[in-house]
N, C-alpha and C positions, 0 to 999 in steps of 0.2 A: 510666461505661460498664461497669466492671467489677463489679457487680450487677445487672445485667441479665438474666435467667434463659435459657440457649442451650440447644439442644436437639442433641447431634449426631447427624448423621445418618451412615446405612451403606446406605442405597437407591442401586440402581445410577445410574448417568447417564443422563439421557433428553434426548431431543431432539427438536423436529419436524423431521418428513421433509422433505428440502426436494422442493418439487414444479418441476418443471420438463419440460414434454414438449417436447424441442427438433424444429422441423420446419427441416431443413436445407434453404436457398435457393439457387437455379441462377441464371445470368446472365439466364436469361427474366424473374425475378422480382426481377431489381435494376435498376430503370429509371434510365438517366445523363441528367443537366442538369438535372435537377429534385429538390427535398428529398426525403430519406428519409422516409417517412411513418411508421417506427417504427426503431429504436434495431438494430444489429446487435451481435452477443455472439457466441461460440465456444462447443463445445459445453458447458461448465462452466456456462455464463453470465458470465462475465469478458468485460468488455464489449471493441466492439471500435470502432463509430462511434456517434456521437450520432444520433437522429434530429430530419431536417432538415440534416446534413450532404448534399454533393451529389458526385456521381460524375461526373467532367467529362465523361469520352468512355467509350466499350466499353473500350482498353486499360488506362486505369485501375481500370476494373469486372474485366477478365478479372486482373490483378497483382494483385487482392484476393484473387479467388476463388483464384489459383494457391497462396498463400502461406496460405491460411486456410480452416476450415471455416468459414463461417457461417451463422450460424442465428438467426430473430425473437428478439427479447428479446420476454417476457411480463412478465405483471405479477406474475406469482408470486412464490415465497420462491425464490431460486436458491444454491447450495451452491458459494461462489467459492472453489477452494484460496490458499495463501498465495502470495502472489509470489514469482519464485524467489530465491533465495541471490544474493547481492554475490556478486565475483570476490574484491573484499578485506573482511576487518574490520578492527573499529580495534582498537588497541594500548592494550594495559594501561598508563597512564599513571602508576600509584600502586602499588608492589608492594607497600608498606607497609600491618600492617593496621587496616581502617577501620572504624569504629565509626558506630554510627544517626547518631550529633548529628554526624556529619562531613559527611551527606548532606542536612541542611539540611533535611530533610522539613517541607513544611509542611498543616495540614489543610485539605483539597480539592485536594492534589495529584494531578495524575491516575498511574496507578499500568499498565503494557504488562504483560499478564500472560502467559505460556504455559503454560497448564494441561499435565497429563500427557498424552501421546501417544497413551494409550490412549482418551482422553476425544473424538478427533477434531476438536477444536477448534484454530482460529488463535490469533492474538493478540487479545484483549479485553483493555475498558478497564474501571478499576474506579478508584476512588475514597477516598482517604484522609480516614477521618472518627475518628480517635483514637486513642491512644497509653495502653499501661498502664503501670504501673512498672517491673515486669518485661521491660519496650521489646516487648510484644506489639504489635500493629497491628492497628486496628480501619478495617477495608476495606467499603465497598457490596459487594453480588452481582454479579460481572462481568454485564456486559449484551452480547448479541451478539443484532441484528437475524435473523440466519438461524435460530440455537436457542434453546433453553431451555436455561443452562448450570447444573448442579447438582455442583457441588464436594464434595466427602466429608472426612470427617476422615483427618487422616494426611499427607493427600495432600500431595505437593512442589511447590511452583510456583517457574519461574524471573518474576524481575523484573523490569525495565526502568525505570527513574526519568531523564526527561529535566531535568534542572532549568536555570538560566538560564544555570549559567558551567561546568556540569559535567553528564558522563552517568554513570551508575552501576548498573551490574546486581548483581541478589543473589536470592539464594534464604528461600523460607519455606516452614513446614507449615501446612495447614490446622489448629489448634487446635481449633477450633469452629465448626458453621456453624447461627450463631440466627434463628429466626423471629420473635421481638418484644421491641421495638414494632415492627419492621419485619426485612426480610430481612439480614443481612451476615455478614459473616467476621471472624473471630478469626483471627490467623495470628501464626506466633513473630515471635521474634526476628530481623531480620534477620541472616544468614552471609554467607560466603564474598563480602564485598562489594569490588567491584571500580571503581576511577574508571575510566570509559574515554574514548580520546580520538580522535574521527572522522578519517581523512586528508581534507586538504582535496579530493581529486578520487575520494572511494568512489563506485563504481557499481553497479551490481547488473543482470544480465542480465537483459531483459525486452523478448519478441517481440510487437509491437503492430504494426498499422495506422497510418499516421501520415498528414496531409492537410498539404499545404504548398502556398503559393501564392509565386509569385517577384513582386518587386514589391509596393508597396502593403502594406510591412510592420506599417505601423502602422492595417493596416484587420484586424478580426474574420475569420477563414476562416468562421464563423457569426453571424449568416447572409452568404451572400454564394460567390462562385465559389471554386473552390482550381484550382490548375494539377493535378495530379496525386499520385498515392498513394504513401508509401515504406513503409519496415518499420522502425521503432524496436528497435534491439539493446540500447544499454545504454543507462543513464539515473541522473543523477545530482540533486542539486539546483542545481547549475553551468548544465550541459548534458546533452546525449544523442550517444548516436551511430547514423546513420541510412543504412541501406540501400538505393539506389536504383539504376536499371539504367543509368543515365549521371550525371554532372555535374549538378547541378539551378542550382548558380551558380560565382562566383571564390574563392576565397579574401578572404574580409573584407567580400564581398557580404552581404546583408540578404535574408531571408526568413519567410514567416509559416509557424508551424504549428499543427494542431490535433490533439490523444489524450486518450484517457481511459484510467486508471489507479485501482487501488481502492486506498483508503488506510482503514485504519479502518473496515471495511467499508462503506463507501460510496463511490459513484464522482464521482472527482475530475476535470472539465475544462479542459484547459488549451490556453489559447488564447493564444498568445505572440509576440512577434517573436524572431528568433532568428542569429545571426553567423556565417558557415563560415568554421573555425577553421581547421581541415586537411582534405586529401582522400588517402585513399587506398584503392589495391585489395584486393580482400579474398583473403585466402590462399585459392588454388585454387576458386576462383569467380568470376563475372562481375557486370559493375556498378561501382559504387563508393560506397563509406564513406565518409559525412560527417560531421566533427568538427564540431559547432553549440554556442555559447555562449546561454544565455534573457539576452534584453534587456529590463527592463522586467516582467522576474516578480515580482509581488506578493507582499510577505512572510509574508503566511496561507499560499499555493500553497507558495512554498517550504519553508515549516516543518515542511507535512506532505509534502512531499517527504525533507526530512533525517530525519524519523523513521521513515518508511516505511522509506528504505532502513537504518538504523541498526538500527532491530528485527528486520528480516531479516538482518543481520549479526551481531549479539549472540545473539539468539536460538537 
């Protein structure tokens, strides 16, 4: 690899525009007890219900409208920001310092990058495709479905490596960035590398739509009825905690629910049964907080659950 002729480049960043004309919806134009016949999103495009989900009654329709703008999902490219920030991160597990061959790299490992800030890009995924002696790292072109992403030489990127019994963040520079035989990145040596170590209950604040049905836990909210609509506040790979204007069950009762969340640019469904753990009031507000455990969540769902919220925590 390290004869491979690279070209670097100093051309600014370009992107396509993401296109998105949002046309905001009124309770006329969300019909209840029958499937949504397109996808509803907030004005970003960060989704907010599937379509084909179903609005049981008007006051489940108007608790939507109150807590959210929404507006049709198109089929265009839509410009979703990142998810927001955990309340906690994880803790530096290894203060001691660490070296490449301590992080186990292996080729095709997938590599959570965060370009410069100025570059207006999220987290992108790229690809480990070789090693020089010098411990440089030969990287694929990050890929993100919304832009064209064009890295420059110089440039610092922060890292993110999930690997199987360890997480480990570190920094690099763009070294070089080659066009053949094919597109990718030269990047140094990994620095400043860090073992990190998740708490087992990290959360991450994120206000969502949520559909739950009591009852019948172990049937799909899609297709099919839901009892009514709450707001997902935080959300972990464990559980969530969920906002509703009464009691939705007991403590230790069973219920279904359904939300979608973007992980990796792409939006993730999850359709789950789910345990109330705890209830309580919520500081200087009305309603009540429900502490829910996933029963029965799939280890693909979950995986990019822990890394969703983990990248916005390191990150």
């Amino acid at each position: 690899m390290s004869d491979i002729p690279c070209a670097a480049t100093s051309s600014a960043p370009t992107s396509e525009t993401p296109v998105f004309a949002p046309q905001q919806l009124h309770s006329n134009q969300l019909a209840v007890g029958q499937p949504l016949p397109f996808a509803l999103v907030d004005l970003h495009g960060a989704p907010l219900l599937a379509a084909g989900m179903i609005l049981p009654d008007d006051a489940a329709r108007d608790f939507l409208l109150a807590h959210f703008s929404v507006y049709r999902a198109t089929e265009s490219v839509v410009d979703v920001p990142d998810e927001p920030t955990p309340q906690s991160s994880p803790d530096a597990a290894n203060t001691s310092v660490l070296r490449l061959e301590d992080m186990n790299l292996e080729i095709g490992a997938n590599l959570r990058i965060r370009p410069p800030a100025q570059a207006g890009f999220g987290v992108v995924i790229s690809h480990l495709i070789g090693f020089a002696p010098n411990q440089s790292l030969f990287v694929t072109r990050p890929r993100n479905p919304n832009h064209d992403i064009r890295l420059l030489f110089g440039e610092r990127l922060e890292i993110l490596h999930i690997a199987r019994r360890a997480v480990f963040d570190f920094v690099c520079t763009v070294d070089a960035v080659c066009k053949v035989p094919f597109e990718f990145l030269v990047l140094s040596g990994p620095a400043n590398i860090r073992r990190l170590r998740a708490r087992n209950a990290m959360r991450m604040n994120l206000v969502r739509p949520i559909l739950y049905r009591t009852g019948m836990s172990d049937q799909p909210v899609l297709p099919g009825p839901c009892t009514g609509i709450a707001i997902l506040q935080e959300l972990s790979a464990q559980g969530l905690s969920v906002l509703a204007p009464e009691p939705l069950a007991e403590v230790g009762e069973h219920l279904r629910v359904a939300f979608q969340v973007m992980a990796e640019g792409d939006t993730l469904d999850i359709d789950v049964a789910v345990v109330v753990r705890n209830l309580r009031l919520p500081q200087g507000g009305a309603g009540m907080i429900h502490g829910l455990e996933f029963k029965g969540l799939d280890a693909s769902t979950q995986l990019a659950l822990r890394c969703m919220v983990l990248e916005q925590a390191v990150m």
